[in-house]
C-alpha positions in Angstrom: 104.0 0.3 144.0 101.3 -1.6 145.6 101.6 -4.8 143.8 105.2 -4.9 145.0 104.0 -5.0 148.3 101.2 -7.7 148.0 104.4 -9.6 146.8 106.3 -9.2 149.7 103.3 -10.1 151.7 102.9 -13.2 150.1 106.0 -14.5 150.5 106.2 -13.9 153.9 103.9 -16.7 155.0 100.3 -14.5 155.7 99.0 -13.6 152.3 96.5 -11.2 154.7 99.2 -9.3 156.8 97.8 -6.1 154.6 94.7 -6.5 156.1 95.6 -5.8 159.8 94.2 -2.6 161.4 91.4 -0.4 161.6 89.3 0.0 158.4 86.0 2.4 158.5 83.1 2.8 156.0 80.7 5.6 157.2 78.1 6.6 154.5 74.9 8.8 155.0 72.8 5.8 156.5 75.7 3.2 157.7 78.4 3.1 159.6 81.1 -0.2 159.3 84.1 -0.6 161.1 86.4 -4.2 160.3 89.5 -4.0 162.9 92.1 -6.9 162.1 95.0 -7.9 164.1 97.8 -10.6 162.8 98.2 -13.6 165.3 100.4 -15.3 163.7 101.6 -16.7 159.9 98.5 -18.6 159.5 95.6 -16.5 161.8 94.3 -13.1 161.2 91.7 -12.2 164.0 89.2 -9.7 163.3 86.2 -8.1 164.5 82.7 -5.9 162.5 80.5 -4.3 163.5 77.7 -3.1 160.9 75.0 -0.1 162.2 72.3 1.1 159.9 69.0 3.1 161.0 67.0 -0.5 161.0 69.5 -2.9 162.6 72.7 -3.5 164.1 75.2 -6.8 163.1 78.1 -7.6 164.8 80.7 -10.4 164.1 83.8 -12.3 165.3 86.0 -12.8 162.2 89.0 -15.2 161.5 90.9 -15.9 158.6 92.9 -19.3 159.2 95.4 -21.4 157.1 94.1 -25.0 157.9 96.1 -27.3 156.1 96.9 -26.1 152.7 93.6 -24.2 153.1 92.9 -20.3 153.7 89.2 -20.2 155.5 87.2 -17.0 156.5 85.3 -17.6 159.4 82.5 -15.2 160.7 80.3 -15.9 163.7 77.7 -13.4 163.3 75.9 -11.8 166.5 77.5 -14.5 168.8 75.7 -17.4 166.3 77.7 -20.8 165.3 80.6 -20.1 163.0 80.1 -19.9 159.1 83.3 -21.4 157.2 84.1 -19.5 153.6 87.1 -21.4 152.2 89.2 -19.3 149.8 88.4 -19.6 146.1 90.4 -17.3 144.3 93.6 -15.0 144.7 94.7 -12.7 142.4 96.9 -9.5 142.2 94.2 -7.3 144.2 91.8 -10.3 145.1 90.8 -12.5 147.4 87.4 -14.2 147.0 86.2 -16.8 150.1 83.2 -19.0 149.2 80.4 -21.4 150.8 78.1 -22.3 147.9 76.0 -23.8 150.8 75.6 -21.1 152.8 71.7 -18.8 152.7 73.7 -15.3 152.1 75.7 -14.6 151.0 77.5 -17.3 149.3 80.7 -15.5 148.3 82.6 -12.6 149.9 85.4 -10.5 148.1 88.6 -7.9 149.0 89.8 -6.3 146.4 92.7 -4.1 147.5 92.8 -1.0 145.9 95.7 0.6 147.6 97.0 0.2 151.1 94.3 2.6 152.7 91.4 1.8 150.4 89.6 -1.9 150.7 86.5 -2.4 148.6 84.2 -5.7 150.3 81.3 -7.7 148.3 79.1 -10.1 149.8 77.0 -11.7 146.7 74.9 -14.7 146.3 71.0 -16.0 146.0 68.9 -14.6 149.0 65.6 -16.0 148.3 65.6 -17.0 144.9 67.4 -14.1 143.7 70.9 -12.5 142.9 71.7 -9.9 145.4 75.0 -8.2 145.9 76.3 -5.8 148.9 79.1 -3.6 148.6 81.0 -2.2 151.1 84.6 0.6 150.4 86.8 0.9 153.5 89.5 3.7 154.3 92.2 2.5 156.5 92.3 4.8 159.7 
């Protein structure tokens, strides 16, 4: 089963190895790609690219082991790099925060099964609780 797998991959050293590849979310107004390649044990290297009819977003991602540390880092349309430091992993999920960041101040993968990745972003944008949700099939 699945969970069996997320075992495997977390005693190999990269708790993220499941992540590598292509994953697409295409939706009546959007269309998201996230493509993830393994570097090594403690760098996943990954790239997004976000079009809807009003706008376009593109970002350089990284996952990186610093220290005793897993960190998320997303450099959104070629802007300095935003640092999430991971919060939380559980059987299916793996939640990155930055409480200091505008928006979003959390971002979550749940794993659903090995083609099916569901993404949150979440936080305060302007005063208020907003949350963004994303479900990727793996091509």
């Amino acid at each position: 089963m699945f969970c069996n797998f997320l075992f495997s991959q977390k005693n190999s050293g990269n708790i993220f190895n499941w992540l590598e590849g292509e994953w697409k979310l295409n939706s009546a107004n959007e269309l998201s790609f996230e493509n993830w390649k393994v570097i090594n044990d403690s760098t996943l290297s990954g790239k997004s690219i976000f079009i809807s009819k009003n706008d376009t977003i593109s970002e350089i991602l990284r996952i990186d082991r610093i220290g005793k540390n897993w960190v998320y880092i997303a450099t959104v349309n070629q802007s300095n790099p935003i640092l999430f430091t991971l919060n939380t992993v559980s059987e299916n999920i793996f939640e990155f925060i930055n409480p200091e960041h505008d928006f979003p101040q959390k971002i979550v993968y749940k794993i659903v099964d090995e083609n099916l990745l569901l993404v949150w972003i979440e936080g305060q944008d302007n005063g208020k609780f907003k949350r963004i949700d994303f479900g990727f099939s793996k091509k």
